[in-house]
N, C-alpha and C positions, 0 to 999 in steps of 0.2 A: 912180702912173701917170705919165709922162715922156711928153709931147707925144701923141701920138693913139695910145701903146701902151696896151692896155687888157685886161687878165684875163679870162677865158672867165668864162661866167656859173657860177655854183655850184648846184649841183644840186637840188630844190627840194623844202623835207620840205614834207611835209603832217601835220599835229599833229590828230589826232582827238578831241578834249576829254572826249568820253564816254567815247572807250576807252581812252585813255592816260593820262586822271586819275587819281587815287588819293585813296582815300576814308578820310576819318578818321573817328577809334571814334564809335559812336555813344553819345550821354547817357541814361543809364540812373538812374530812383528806382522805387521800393518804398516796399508798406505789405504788413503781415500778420496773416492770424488766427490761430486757435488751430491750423487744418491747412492753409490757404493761404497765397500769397504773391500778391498784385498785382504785375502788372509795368509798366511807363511808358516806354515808349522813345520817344527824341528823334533822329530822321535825320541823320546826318551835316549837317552844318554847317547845319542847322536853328536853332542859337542864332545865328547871325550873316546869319540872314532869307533864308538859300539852299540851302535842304536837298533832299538827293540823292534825296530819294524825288520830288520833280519832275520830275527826267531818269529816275531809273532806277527799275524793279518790284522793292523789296528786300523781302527773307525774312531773318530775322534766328533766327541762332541762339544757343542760349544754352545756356551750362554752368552748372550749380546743385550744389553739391556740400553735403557734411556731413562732420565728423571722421573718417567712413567708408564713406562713399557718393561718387560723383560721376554723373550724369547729364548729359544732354546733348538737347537738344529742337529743334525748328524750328518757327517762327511767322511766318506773312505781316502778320498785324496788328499792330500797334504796342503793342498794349495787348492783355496776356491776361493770365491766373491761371494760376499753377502749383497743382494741387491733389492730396489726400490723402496731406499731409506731418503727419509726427509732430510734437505741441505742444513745448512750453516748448526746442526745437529751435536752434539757431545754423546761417541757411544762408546760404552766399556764393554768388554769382553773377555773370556775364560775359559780357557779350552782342557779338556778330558781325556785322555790316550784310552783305548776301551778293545779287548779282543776279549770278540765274542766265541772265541773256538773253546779259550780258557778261563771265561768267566773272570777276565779281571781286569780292574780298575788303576791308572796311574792316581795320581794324586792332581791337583787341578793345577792350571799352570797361576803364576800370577797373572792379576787381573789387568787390559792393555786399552786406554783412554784414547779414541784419538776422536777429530772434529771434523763434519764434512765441509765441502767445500760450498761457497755462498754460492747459490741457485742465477741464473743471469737474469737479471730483470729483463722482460719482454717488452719491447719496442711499442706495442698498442699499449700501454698502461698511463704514458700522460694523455695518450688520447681519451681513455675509461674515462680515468679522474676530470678530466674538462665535461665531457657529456655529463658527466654526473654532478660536475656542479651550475651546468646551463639547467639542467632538469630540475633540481632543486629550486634555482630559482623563477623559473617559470612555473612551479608549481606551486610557489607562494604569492608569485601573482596572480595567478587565479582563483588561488582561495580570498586573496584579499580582494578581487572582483566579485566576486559570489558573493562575499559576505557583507559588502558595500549594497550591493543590490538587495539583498534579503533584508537589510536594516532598513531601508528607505521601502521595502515593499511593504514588511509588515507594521515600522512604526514612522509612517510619513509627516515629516515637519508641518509645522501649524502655521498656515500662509495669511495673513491680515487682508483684510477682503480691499478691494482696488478705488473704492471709495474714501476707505480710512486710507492709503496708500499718497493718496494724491492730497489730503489732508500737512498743512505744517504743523508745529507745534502751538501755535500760536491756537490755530484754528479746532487743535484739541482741547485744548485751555480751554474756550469760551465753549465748546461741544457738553463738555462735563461741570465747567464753571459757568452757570450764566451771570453777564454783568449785571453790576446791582443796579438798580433805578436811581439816575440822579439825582441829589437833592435841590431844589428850588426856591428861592424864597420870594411870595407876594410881592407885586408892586405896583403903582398904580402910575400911569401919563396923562395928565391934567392938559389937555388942550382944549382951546377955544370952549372953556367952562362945560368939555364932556370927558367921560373918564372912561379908559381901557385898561380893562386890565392885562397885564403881561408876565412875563417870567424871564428873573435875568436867571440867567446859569454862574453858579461858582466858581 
């Protein structure tokens, strides 16, 4: 400015703190049981003794996923349970600060892994497991009875009739072999000047 010149005035923002702020992620910990998760949330800039749940009504949302699930929830309290999640489970999750009076969104928190607890095995189970392997096997004996019977029903063994039976081998021999006729040779017996004839055997 050069002696009494002087620039128009500039035009005059007005900065609304609550509206034009912007909210950072909120702090999120966990603990778990064997089909819950606890959750702990901490309001935007609540670590540093000025959290946004002062000025504003937050509702916080929260993504919980698994190796094959993702889900997604909404909570006005800070602190709640996710429940009837499957045990010995790996779930991660990531939570949202959100005031709906002012349309607006923190930033998401980091994402917080944790594993539920192994489910108790229940007391009837070597009992299942024995029934189930007595049933198993009695149901292989009985197919193997049924199917012993159906073979012998439909294709019944060829029984040698009770004649040949009592038969030796000897006696099959000569049955299908007959012996040959001996040979004999002529001979004659000279007695008291009369003659017979005979046959010596070989």
């Amino acid at each position: 400015v050069h002696g009494h010149n002087k620039s128009p005035w500039s035009k005059t923002l007005q900065f609304k703190p609550i509206e034009q702020n912007k909210m950072g992620p909120p702090n999120v910990s966990v603990n778990a049981s064997k089909d819950s998760i606890n959750v702990f949330i901490a309001s935007p800039g609540e670590s540093e003794n000025s959290p946004m749940s002062d000025a504003y009504e937050l509702t916080y949302n929260v993504w919980y996923r698994t190796s094959s699930i993702t889900k997604e929830l909404r909570h006005k309290p800070s602190q709640f349970i996710i429940s009837n999640l499957d045990s010995s489970t790996l779930y991660c999750l990531k939570v949202q600060a959100f005031s709906e009076t002012y349309n607006k969104s923190s930033a998401f928190s980091n994402e917080t892994c944790i594993k539920t607890a192994k489910g108790e095995t229940s007391s009837f189970t070597p009992l299942i497991i024995s029934g189930v392997v007595v049933f198993i096997i009695c149901l292989i004996f009985v197919i193997l009875c049924v199917w012993r019977y159906m073979n012998n029903a439909l294709f019944p063994k060829c029984k040698s009739p009770v004649v040949l039976e009592n038969f030796g081998e000897k006696d099959l021999n000569r049955l299908y072999f007959p012996i040959a006729e001996e040979q004999t040779d002529k001979c004659m017996v000279i007695k008291s000047s009369v003659a017979f004839p005979c046959k010596v055997n070989l």
